[in-house]
MMTF fields as JSON, N, C-alpha, C and O atoms, coordinates in Angstrom:
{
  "mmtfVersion": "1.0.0",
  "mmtfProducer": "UNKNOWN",
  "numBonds": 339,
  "numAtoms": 340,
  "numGroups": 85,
  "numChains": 1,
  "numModels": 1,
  "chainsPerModel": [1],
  "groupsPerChain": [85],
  "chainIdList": ["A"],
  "bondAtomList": [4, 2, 8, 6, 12, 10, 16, 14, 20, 18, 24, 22, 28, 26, 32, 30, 36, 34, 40, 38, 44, 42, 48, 46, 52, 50, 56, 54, 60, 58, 64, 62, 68, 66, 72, 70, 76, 74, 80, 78, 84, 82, 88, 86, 92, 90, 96, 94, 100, 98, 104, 102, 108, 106, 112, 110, 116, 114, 120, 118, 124, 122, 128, 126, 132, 130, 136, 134, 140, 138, 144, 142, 148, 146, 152, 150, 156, 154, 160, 158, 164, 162, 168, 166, 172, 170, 176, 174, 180, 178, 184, 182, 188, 186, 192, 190, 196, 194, 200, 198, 204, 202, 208, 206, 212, 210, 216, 214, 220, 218, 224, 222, 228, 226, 232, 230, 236, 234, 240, 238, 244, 242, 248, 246, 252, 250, 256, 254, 260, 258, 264, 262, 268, 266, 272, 270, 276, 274, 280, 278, 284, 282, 288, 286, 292, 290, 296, 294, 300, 298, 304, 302, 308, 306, 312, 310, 316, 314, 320, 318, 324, 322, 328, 326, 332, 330, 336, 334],
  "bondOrderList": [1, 1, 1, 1, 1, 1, 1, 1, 1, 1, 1, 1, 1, 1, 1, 1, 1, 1, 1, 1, 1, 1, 1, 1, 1, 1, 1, 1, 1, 1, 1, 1, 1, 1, 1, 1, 1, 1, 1, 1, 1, 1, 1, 1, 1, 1, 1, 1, 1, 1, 1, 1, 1, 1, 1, 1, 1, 1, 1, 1, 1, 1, 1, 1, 1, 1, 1, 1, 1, 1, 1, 1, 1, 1, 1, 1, 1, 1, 1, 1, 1, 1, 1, 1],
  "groupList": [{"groupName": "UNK", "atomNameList": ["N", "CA", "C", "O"], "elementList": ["N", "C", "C", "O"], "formalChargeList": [0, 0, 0, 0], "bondAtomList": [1, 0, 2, 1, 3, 2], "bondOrderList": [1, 1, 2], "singleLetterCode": "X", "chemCompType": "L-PEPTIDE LINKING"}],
  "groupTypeList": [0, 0, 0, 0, 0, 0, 0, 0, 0, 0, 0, 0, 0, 0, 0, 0, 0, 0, 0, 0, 0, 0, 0, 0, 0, 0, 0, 0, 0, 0, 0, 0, 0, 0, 0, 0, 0, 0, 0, 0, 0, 0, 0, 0, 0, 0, 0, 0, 0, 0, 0, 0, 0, 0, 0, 0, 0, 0, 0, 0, 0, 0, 0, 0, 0, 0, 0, 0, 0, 0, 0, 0, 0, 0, 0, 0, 0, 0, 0, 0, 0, 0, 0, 0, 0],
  "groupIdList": [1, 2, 3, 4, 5, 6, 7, 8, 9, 10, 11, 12, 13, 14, 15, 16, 17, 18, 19, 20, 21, 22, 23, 24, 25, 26, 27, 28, 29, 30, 31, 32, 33, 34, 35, 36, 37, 38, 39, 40, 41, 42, 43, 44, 45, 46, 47, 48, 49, 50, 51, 52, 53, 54, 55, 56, 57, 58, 59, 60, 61, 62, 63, 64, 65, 66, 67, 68, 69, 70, 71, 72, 73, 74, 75, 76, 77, 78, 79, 80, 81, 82, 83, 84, 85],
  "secStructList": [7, 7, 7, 2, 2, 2, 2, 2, 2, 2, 2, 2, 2, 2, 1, 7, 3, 3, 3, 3, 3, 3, 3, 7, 6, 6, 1, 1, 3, 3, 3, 3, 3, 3, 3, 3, 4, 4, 4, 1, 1, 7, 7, 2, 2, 2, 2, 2, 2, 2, 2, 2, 2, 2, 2, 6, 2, 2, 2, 2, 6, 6, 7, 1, 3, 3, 3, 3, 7, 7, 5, 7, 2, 2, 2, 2, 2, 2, 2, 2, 2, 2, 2, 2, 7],
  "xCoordList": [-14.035, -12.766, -11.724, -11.62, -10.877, -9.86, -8.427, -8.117, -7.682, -6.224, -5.452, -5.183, -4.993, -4.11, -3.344, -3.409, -2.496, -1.329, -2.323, -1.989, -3.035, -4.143, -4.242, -3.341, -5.042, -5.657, -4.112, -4.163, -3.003, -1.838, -1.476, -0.794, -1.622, -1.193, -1.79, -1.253, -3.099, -4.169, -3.913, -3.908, -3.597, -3.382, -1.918, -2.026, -0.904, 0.461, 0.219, 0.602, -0.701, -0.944, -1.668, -1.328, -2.841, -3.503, -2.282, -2.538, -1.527, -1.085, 0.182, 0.57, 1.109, 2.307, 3.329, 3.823, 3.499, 3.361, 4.776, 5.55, 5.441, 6.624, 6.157, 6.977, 5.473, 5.445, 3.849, 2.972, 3.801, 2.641, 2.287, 2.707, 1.433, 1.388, -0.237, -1.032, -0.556, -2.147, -1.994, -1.135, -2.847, -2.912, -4.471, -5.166, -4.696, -6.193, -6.469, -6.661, -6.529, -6.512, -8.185, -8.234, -9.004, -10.098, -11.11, -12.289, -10.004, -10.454, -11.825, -12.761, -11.703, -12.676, -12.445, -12.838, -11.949, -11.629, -10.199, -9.548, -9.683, -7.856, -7.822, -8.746, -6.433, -5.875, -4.762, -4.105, -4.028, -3.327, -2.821, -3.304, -1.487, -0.71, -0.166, 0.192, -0.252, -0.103, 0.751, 0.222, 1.533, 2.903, 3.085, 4.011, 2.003, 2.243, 2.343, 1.615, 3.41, 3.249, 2.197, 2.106, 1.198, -0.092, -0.668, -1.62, -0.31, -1.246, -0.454, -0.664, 0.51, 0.362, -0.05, 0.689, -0.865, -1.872, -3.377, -4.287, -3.243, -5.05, -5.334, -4.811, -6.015, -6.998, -7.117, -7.427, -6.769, -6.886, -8.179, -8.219, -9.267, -10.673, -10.033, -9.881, -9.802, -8.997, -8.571, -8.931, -7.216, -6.504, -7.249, -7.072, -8.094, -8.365, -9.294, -10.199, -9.488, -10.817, -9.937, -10.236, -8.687, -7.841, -7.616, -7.872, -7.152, -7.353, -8.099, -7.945, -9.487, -10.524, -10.999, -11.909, -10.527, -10.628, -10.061, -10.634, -8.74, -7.932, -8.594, -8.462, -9.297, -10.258, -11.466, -11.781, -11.936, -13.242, -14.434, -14.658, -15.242, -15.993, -16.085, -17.018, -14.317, -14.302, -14.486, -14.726, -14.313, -15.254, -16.543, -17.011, -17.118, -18.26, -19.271, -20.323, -18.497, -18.883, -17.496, -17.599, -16.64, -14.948, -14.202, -13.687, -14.454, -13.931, -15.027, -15.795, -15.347, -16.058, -15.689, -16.382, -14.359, -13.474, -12.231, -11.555, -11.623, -10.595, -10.084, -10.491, -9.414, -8.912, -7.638, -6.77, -7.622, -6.669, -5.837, -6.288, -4.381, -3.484, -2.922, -3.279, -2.431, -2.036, -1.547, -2.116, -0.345, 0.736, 1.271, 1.0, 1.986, 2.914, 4.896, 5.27, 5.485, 6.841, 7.127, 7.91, 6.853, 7.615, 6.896, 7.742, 5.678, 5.164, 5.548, 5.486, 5.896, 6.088, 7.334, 7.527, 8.393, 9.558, 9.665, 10.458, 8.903, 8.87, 8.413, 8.794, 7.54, 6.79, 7.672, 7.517, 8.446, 9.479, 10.705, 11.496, 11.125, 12.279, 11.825, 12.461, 10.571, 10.134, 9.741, 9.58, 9.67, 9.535, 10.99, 10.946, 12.444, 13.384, 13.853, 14.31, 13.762, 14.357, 14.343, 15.031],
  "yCoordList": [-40.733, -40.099, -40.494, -41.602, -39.28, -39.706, -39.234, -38.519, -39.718, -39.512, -38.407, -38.512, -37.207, -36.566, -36.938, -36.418, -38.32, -38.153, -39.184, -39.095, -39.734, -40.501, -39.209, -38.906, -38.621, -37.358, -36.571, -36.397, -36.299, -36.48, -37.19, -36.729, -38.582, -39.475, -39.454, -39.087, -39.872, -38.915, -38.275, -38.46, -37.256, -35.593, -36.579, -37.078, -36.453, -37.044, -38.015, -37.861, -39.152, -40.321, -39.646, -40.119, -38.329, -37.658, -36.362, -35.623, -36.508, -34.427, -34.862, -35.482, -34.522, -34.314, -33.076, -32.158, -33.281, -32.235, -31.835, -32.716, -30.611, -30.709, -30.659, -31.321, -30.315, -30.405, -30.338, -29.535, -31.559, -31.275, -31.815, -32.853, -30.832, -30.521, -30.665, -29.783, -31.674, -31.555, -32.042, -32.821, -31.515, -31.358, -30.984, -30.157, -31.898, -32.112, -32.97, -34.158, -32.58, -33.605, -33.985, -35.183, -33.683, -34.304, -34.955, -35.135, -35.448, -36.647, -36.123, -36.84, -34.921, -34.07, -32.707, -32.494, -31.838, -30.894, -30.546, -30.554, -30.179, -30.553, -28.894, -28.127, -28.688, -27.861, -28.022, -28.645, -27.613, -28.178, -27.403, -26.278, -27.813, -26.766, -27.974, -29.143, -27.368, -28.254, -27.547, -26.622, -27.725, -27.021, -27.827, -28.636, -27.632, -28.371, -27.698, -26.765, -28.322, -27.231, -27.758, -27.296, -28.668, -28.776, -27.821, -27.816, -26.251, -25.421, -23.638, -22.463, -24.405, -23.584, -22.646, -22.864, -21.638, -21.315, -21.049, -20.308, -22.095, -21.707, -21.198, -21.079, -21.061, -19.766, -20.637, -21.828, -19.717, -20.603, -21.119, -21.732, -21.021, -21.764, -23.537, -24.523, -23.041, -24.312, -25.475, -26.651, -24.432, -25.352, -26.305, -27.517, -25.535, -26.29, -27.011, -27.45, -27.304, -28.322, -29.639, -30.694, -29.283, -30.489, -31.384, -32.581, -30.619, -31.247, -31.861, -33.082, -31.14, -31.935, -32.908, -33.612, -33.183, -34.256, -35.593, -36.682, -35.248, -36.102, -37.241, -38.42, -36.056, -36.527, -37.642, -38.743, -37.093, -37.6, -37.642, -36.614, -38.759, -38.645, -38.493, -38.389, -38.54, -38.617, -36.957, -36.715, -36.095, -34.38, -34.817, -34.452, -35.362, -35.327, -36.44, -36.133, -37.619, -38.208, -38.043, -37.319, -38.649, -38.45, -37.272, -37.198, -36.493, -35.004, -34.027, -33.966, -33.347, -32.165, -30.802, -30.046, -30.852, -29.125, -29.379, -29.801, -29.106, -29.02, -27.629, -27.129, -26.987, -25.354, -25.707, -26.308, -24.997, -25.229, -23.721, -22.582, -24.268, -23.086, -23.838, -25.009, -23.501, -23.705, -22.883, -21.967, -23.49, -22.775, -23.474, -24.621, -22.622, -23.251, -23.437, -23.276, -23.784, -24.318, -23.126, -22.793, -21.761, -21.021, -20.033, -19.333, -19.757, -19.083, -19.615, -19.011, -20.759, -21.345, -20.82, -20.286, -20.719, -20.094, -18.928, -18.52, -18.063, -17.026, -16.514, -15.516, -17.438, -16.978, -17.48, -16.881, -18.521, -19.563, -18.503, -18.643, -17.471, -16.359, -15.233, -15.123, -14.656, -13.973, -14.089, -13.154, -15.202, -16.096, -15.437, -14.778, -16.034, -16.199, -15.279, -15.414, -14.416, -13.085, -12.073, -11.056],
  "zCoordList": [57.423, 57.754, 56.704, 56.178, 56.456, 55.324, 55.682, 56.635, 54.822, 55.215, 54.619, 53.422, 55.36, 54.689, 53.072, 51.958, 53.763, 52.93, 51.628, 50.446, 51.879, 50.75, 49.973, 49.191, 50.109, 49.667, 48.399, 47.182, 49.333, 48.213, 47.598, 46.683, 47.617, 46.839, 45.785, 44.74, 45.875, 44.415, 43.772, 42.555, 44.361, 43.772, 42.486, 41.366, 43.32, 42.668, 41.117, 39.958, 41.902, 41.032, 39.521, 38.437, 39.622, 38.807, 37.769, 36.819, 38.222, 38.215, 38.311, 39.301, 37.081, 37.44, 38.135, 37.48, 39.531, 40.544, 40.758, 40.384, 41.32, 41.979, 43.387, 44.023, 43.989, 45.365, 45.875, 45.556, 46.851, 47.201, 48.84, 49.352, 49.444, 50.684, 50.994, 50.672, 51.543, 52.158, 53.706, 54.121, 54.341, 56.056, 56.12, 55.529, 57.038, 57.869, 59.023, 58.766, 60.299, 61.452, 61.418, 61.697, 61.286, 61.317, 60.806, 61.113, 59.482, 58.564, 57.721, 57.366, 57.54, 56.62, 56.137, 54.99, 56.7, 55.93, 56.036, 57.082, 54.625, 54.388, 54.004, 53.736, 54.09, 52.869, 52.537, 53.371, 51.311, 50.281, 49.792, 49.66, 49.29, 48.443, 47.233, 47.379, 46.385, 44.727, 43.757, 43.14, 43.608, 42.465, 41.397, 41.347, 40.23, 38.969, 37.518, 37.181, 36.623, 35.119, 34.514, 33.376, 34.812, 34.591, 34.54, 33.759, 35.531, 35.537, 35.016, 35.319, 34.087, 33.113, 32.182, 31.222, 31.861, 31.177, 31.817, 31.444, 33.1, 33.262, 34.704, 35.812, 34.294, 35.93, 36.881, 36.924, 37.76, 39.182, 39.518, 40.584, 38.859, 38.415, 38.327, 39.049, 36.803, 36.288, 36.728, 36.76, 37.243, 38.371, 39.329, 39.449, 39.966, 41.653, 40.699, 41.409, 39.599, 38.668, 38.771, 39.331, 38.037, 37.653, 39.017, 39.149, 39.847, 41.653, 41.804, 41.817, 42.025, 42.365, 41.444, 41.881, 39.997, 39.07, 39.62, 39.669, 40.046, 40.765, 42.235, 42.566, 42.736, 44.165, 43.371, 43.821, 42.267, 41.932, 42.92, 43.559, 43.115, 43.843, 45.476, 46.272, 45.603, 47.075, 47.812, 48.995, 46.831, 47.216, 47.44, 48.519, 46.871, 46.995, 48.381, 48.943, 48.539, 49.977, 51.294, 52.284, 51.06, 51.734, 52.702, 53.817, 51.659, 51.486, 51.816, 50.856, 52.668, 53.317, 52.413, 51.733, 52.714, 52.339, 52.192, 53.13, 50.7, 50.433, 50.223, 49.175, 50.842, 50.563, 50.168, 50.801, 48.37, 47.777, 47.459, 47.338, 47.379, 46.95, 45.513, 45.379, 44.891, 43.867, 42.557, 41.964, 42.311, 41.69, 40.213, 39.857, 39.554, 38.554, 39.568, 40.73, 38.438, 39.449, 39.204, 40.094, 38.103, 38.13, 39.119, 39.675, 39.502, 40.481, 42.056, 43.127, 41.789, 43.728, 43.742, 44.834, 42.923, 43.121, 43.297, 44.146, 42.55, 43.04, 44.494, 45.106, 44.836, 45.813, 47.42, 48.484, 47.248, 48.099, 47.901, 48.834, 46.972, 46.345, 48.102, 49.15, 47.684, 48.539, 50.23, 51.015, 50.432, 51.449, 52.478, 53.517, 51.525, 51.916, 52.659, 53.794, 52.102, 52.522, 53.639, 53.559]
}
């Protein structure tokens, strides 16, 4: 069993982030929202790579399912623009 906010702290400690959001009550499968100019330039492939770089091996015993969203700061704004309204 693992911890939500563990699971972000990672993410943070790996990835220089503006905002980041992971939620999972049953200490195995999370999902996540990640807003970094880390992901600048690359495919949302990419992206959820650099994430799960961050996790390392804990995807692989820890971690069950991570369902990731993930953004640049200038796409979360847009998307937080549209939200508002």
């Amino acid at each position: 069993m693992f911890d939500a906010k563990e699971i972000a702290r990672l993410i943070e400690a790996h990835l220089p982030c503006e905002h980041v959001l992971v939620e999972g009550e049953d200490g195995v499968h999370f999902s996540g929202i990640v807003v970094s100019a880390a992901f600048e330039g690359l495919s949302r492939v990419r992206q959820h790579q650099q994430v799960y770089a961050a996790l390392g091996s804990l995807m692989d015993k820890e971690i069950h399912a991570l369902q990731l969203q993930t953004y640049t700061p200038a796409q979360w704004a847009e998307m937080q623009a549209g939200t508002a309204r």
